[in-house]
Backbone as CSV, one residue per row, in Angstrom:
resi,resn,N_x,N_y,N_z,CA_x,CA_y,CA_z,C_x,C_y,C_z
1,UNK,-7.748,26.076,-14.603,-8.452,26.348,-13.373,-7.467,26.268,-12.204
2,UNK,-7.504,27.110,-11.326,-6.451,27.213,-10.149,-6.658,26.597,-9.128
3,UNK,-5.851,25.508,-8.570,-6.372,24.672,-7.240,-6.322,25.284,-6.353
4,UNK,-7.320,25.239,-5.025,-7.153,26.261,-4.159,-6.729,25.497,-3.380
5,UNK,-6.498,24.686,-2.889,-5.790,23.490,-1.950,-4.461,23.959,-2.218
6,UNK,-3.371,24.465,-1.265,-2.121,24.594,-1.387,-1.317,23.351,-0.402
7,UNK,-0.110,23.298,-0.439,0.815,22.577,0.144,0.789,22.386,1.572
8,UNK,0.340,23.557,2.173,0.263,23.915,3.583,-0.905,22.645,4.144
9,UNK,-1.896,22.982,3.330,-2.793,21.897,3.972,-2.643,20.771,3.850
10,UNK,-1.351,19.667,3.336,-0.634,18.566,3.723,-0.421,18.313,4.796
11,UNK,-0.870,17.414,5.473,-0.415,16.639,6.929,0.863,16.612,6.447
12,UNK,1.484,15.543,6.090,2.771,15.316,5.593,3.552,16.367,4.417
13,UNK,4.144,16.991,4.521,4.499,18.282,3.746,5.898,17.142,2.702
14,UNK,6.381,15.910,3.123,7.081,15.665,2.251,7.127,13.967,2.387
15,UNK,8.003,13.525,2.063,7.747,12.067,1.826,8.803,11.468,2.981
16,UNK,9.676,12.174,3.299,10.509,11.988,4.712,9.056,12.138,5.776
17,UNK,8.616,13.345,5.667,7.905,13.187,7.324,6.950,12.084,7.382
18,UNK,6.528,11.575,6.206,5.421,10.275,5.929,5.875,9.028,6.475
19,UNK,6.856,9.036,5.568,7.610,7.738,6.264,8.224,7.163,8.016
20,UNK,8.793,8.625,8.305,8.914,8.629,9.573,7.496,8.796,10.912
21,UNK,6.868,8.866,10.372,5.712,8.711,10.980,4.982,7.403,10.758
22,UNK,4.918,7.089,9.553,4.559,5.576,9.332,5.313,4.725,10.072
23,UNK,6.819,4.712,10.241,7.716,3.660,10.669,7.842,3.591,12.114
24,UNK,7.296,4.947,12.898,7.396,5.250,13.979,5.729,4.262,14.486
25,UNK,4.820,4.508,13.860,3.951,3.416,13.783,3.918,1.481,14.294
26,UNK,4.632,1.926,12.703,4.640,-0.004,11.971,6.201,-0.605,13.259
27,UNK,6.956,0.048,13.808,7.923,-0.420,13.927,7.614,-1.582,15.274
28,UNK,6.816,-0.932,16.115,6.610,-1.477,17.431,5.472,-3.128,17.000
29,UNK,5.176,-3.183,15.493,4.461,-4.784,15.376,5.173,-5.228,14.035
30,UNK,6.202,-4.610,13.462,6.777,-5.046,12.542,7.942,-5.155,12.362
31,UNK,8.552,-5.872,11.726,9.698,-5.572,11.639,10.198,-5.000,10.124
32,UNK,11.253,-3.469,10.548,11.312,-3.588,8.754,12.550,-3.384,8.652
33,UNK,13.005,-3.391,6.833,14.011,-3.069,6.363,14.118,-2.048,5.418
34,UNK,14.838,-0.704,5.079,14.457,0.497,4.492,14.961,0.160,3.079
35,UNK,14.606,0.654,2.655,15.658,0.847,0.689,15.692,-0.621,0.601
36,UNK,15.009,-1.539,0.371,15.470,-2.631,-0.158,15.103,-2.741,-1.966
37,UNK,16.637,-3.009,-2.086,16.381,-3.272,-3.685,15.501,-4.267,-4.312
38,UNK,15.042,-3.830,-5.635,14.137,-4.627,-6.776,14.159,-4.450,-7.627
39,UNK,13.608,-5.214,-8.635,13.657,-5.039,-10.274,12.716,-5.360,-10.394
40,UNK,12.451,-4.534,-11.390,11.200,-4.916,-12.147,11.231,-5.747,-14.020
41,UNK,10.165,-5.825,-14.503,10.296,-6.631,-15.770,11.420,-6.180,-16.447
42,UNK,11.868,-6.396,-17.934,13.069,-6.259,-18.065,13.738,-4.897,-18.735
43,UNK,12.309,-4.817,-19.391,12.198,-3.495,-19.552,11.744,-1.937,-18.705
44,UNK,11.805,-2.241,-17.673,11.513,-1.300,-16.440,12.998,-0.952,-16.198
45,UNK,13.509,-0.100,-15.410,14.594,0.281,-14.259,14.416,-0.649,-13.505
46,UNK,15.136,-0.695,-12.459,15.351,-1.087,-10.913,14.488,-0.049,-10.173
47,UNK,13.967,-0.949,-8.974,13.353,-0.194,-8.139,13.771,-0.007,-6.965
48,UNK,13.266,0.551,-5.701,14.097,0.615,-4.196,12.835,0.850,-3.499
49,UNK,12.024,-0.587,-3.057,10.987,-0.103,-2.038,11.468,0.260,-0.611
50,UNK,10.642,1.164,-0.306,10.854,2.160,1.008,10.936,1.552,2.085
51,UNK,10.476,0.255,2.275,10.546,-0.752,3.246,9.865,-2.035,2.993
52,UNK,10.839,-3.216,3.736,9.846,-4.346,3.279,9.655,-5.106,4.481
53,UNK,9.092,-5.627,4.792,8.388,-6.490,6.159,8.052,-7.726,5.845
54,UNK,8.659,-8.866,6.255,8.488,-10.411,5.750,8.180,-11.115,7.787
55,UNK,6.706,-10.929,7.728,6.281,-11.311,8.938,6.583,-12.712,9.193
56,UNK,7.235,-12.468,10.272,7.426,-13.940,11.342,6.423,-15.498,11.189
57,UNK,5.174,-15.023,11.781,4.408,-16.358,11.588,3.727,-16.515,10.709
58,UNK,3.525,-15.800,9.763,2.373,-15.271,8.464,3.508,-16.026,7.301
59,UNK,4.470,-15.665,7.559,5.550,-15.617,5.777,5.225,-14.662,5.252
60,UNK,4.112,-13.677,5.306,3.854,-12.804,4.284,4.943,-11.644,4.066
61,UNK,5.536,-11.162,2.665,6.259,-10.652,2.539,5.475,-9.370,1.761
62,UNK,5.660,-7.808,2.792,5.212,-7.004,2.163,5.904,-5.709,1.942
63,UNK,5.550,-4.577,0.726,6.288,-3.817,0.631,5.879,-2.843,1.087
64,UNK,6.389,-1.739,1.203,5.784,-0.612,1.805,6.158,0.820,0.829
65,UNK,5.077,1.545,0.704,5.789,2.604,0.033,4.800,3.926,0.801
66,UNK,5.921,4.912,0.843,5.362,5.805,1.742,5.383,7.640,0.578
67,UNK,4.564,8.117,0.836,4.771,9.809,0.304,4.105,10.577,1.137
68,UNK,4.189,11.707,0.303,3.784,13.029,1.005,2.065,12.806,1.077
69,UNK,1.640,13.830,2.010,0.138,13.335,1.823,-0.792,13.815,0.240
70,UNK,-1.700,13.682,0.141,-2.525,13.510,-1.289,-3.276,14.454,-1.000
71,UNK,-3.410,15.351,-1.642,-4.600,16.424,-1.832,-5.081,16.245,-2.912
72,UNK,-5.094,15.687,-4.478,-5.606,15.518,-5.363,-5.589,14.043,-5.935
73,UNK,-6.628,13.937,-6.547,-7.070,12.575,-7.108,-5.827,12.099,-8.113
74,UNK,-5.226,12.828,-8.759,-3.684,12.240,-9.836,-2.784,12.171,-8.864
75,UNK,-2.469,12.836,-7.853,-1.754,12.341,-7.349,-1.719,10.795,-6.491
76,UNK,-2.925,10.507,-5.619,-3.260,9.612,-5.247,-3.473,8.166,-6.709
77,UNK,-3.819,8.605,-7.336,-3.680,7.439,-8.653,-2.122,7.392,-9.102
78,UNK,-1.312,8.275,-8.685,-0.018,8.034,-9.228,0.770,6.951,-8.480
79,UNK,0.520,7.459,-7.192,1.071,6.200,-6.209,0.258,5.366,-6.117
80,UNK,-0.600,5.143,-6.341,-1.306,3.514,-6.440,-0.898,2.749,-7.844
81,UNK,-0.738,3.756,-8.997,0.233,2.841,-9.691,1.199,2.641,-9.925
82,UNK,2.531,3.485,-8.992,3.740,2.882,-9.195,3.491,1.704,-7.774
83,UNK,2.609,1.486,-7.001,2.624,0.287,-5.876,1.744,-0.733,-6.497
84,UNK,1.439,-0.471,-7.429,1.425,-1.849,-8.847,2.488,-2.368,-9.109
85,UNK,2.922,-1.386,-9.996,4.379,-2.071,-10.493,5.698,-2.334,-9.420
86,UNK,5.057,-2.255,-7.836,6.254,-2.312,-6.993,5.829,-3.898,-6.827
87,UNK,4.576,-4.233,-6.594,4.131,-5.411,-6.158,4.389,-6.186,-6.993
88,UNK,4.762,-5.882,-8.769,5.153,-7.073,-9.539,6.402,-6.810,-9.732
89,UNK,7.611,-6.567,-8.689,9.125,-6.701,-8.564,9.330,-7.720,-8.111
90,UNK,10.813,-8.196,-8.136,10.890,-9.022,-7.469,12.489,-8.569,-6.406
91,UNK,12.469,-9.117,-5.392,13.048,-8.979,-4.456,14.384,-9.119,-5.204
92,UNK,15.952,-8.229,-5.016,16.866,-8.283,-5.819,18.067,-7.552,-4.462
93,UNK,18.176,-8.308,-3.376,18.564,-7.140,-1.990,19.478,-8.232,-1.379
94,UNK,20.239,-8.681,-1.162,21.579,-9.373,-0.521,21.057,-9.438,1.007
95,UNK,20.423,-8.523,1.356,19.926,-8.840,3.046,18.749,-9.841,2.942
96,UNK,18.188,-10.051,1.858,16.907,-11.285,1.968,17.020,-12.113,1.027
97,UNK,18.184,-13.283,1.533,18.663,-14.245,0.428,18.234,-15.615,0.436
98,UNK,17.013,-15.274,1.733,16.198,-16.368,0.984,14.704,-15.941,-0.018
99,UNK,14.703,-14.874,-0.108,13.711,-14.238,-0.840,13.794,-13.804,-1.795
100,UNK,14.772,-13.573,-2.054,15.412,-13.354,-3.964,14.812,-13.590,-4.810
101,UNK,14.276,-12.882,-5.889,13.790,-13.244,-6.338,12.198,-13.417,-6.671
102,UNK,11.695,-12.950,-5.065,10.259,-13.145,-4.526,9.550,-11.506,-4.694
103,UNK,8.436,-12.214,-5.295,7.426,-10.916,-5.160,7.071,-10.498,-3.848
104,UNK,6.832,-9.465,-3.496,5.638,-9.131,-2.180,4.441,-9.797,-2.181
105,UNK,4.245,-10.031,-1.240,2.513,-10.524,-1.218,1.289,-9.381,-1.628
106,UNK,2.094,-8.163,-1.146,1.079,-6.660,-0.711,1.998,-5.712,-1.267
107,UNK,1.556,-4.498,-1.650,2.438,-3.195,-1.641,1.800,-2.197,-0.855
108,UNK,1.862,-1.442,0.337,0.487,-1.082,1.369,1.679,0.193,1.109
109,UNK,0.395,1.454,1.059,0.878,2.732,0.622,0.443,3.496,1.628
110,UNK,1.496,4.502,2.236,0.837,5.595,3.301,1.441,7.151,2.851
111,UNK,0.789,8.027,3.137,-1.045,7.851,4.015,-2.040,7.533,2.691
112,UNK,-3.204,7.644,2.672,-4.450,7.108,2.046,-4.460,8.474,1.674
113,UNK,-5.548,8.688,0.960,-6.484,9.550,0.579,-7.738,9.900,0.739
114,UNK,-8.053,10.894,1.304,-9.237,10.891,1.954,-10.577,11.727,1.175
115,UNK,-10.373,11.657,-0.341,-11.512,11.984,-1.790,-11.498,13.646,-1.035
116,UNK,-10.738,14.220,-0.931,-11.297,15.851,-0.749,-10.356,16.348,-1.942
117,UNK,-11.416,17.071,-2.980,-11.023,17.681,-4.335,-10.105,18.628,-4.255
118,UNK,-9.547,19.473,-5.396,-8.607,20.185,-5.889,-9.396,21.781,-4.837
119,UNK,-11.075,21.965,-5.364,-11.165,23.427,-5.053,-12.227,23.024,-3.416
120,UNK,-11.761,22.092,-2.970,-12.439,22.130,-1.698,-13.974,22.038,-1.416
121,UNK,-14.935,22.043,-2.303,-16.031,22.105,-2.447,-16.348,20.751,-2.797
122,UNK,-15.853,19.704,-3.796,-16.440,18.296,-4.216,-15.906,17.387,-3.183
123,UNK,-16.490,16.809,-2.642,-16.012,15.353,-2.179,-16.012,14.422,-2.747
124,UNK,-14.878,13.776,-3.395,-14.624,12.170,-4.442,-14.225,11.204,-3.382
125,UNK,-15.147,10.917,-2.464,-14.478,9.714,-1.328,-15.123,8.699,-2.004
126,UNK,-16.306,9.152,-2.745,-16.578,7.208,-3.419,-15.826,7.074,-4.074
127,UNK,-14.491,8.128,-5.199,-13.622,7.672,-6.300,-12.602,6.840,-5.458
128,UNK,-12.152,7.965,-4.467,-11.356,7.649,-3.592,-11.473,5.793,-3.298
129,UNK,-12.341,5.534,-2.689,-12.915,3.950,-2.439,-12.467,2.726,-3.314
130,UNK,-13.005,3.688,-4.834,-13.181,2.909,-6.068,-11.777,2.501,-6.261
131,UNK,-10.827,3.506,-6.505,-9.564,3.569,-6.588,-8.579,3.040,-5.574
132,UNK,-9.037,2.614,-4.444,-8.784,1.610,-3.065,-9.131,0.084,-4.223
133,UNK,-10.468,-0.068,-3.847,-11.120,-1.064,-4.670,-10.357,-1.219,-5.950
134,UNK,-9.692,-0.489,-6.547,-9.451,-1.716,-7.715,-7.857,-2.078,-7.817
135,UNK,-6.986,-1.008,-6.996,-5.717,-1.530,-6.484,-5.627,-2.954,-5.607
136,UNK,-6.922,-2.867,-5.109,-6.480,-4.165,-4.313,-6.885,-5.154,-5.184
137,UNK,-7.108,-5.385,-6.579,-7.280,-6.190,-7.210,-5.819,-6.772,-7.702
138,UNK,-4.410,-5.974,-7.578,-3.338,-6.043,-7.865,-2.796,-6.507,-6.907
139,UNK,-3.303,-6.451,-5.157,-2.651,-6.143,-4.118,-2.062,-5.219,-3.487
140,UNK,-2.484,-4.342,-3.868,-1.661,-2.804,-3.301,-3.225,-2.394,-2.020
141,UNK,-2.831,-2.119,-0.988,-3.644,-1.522,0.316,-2.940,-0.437,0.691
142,UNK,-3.627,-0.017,1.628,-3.045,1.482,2.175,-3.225,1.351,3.718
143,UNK,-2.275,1.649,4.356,-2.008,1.938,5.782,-3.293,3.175,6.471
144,UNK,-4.241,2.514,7.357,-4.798,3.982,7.971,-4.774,3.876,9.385
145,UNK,-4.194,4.856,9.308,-5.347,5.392,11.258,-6.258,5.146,11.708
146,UNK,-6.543,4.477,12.675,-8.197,4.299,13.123,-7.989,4.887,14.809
147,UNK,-8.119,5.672,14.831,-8.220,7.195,16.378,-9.026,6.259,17.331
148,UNK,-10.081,5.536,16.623,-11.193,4.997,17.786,-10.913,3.681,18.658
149,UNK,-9.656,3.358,18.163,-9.318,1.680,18.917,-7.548,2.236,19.057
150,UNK,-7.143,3.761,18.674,-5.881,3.991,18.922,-4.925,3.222,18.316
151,UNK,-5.162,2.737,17.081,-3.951,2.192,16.682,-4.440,2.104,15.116
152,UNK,-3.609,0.806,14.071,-3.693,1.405,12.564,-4.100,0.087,12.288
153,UNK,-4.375,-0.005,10.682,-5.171,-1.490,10.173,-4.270,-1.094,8.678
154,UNK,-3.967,-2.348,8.162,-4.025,-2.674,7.287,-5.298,-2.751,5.761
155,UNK,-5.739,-1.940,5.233,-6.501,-2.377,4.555,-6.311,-2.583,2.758
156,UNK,-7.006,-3.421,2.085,-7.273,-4.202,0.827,-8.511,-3.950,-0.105
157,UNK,-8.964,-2.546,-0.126,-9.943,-2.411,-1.264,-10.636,-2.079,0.176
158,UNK,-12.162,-2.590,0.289,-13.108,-2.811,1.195,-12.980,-3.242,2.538
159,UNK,-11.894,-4.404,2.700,-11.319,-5.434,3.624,-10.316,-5.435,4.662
160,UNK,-10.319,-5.220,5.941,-8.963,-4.539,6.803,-8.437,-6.121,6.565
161,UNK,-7.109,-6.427,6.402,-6.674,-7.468,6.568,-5.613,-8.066,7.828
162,UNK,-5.439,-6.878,8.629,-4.512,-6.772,9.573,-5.033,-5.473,10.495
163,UNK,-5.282,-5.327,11.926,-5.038,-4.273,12.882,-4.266,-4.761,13.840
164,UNK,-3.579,-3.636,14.315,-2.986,-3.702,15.267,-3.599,-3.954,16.879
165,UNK,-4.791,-3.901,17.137,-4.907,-4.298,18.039,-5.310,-5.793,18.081
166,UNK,-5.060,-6.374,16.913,-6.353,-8.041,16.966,-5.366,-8.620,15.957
167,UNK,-4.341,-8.341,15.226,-3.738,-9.044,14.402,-4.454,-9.036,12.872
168,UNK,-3.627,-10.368,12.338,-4.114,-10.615,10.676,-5.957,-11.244,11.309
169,UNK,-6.227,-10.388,9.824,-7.861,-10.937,10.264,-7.899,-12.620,9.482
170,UNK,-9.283,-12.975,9.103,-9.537,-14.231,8.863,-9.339,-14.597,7.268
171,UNK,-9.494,-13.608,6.798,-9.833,-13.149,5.616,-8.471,-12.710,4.863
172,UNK,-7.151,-12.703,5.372,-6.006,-11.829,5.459,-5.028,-12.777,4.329
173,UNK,-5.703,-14.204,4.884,-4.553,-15.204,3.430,-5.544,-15.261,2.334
174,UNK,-6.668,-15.375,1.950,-7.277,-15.463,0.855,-6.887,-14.004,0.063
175,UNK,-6.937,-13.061,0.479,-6.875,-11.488,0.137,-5.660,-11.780,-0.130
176,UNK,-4.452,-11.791,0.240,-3.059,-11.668,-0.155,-2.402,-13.327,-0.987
177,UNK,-2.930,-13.909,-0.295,-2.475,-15.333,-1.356,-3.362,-16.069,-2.391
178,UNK,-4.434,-16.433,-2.099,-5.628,-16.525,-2.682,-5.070,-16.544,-4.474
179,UNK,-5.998,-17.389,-5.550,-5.724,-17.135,-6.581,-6.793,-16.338,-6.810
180,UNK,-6.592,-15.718,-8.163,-7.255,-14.702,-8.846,-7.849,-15.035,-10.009
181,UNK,-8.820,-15.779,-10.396,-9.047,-16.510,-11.639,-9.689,-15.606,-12.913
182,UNK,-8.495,-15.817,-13.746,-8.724,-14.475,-15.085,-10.435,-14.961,-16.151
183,UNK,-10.643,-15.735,-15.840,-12.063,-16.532,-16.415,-12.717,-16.903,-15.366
184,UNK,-13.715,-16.879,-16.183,-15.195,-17.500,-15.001,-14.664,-19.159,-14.755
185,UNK,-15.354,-19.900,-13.722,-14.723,-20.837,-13.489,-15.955,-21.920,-13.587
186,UNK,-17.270,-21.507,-14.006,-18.287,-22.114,-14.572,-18.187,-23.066,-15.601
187,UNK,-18.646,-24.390,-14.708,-18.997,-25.921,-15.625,-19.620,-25.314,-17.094
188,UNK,-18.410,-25.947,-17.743,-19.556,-25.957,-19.178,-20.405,-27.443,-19.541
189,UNK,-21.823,-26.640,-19.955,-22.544,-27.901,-20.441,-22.461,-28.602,-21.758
């Protein structure tokens, strides 16, 4: 079946203009560093996240990975799971030597995806959601735009954990540090 969605209708036509637009963003409340090296398990390659940001009063150390924009649902699942396996690297970069070693807290991916299908006719914004929703079960969020307060948020599945106009929300260390308990945590009788 032939997608009728072509290239043209990319905001971001490549993964340079993404980034430079993201950084042109993030730069004025963040601070970052580009290409910082990582490794992953032992059987993986080495990795090189696109930027990493280890906030001032937070400690939180996050990665950033940026592409071209998403017109289809595999593509958008592709980068949500290599910002899985970015979030379980560990920091391996001579410029952050006290972090060596250290996972990210977050892997926050830009731009998002906004569920508009291959032939233009289906809308998958609840997959879209779902697929938000269960990355952030790993920690991976996605960077968005919000036009109506003029500036961008951080979000975690359902949960903004950071905007730029109001800061980390309340909710922002349980979501990123918080444990994750692989069993129910119910008294047995």
């Amino acid at each position: 079946m032939p997608k009728s969605k072509d290239d043209t209708l990319r905001r971001f036509q490549n993964e340079g203009a993404a980034r430079a637009h993201a950084i042109a963003l993030l730069t004025e409340h963040f601070d970052l560093t580009e290409e910082v090296r990582a490794s992953g398990p032992p059987d993986v390659s080495n990795y090189v996240f696109d930027a990493v940001t280890i906030c001032p009063f937070s400690g939180y150390i996050l990665a950033w990975e940026f592409k071209r924009s998403h017109l289809f649902k595999s593509e958008f699942a592709n980068v949500l799971r290599q910002a899985i396996y970015y979030r379980m690297a560990t920091i391996q970069d001579p410029r952050f030597p006290s972090e060596m070693r250290r996972r990210p807290d977050a892997c926050i991916v830009f731009p998002s995806w906004d569920g508009l299908h291959d032939d233009g006719t289906l809308l998958y914004d609840l997959e879209a959601s779902g697929m938000r929703l269960l990355a952030s079960h790993f920690r991976v969020g996605v960077l968005v735009e919000v036009p109506k307060y003029a500036g961008i948020s951080i979000a975690m599945g359902e949960s903004a954990i950071w905007h730029s106009w109001a800061g980390w929300t309340q909710n922002a260390h349980g979501i990123l540090l918080g444990k994750r308990p692989l069993a129910s945590r119910r008294a047995l009788d």
